[in-house]
N, C-alpha and C positions, 0 to 999 in steps of 0.2 A: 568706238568708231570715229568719234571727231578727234580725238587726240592721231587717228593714225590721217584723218584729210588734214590736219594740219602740218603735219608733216611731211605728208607729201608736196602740200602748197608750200612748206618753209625750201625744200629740195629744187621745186620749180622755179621759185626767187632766185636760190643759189647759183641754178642752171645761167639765167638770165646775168648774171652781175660778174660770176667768176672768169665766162670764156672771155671777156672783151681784157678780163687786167690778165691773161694770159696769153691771150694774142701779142697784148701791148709786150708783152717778155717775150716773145718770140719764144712761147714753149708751145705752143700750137699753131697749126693750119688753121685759115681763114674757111678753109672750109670746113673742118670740124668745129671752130666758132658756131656755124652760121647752124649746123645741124642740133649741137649742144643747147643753142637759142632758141632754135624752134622746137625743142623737145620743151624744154623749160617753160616757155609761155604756153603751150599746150597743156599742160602740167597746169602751173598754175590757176590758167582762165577755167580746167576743170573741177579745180578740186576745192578754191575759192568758196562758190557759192552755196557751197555747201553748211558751210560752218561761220561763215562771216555775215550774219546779218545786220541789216538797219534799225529793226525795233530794239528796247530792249525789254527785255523777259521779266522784266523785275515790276514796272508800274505796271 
């Protein structure tokens, strides 16, 4: 289960980083940018907390 939330968190990063250097190439619409982005951070901010914690397990 945490191998696949992090994967979907690595996907939501992706989302976030890739639409802006394909805008910048004028291979996409600024508005599928803006949709791909907001998918992405949603993505992310959900699937994050799951698996990324502050403590660690180990002390």
């Amino acid at each position: 289960m945490k191998l696949i939330l992090i994967i979907l968190s690595l996907l939501g990063l992706i989302l976030t980083i890739v639409p802006a250097v394909l805008v910048f190439a004028n291979i996409i619409e600024l508005s599928t940018h803006k949709n791909l982005m907001l998918i992405g951070t949603v993505l992310w901010f959900v699937t994050v907390p799951f698996w990324m914690n502050k403590r660690n397990e180990h002390v």
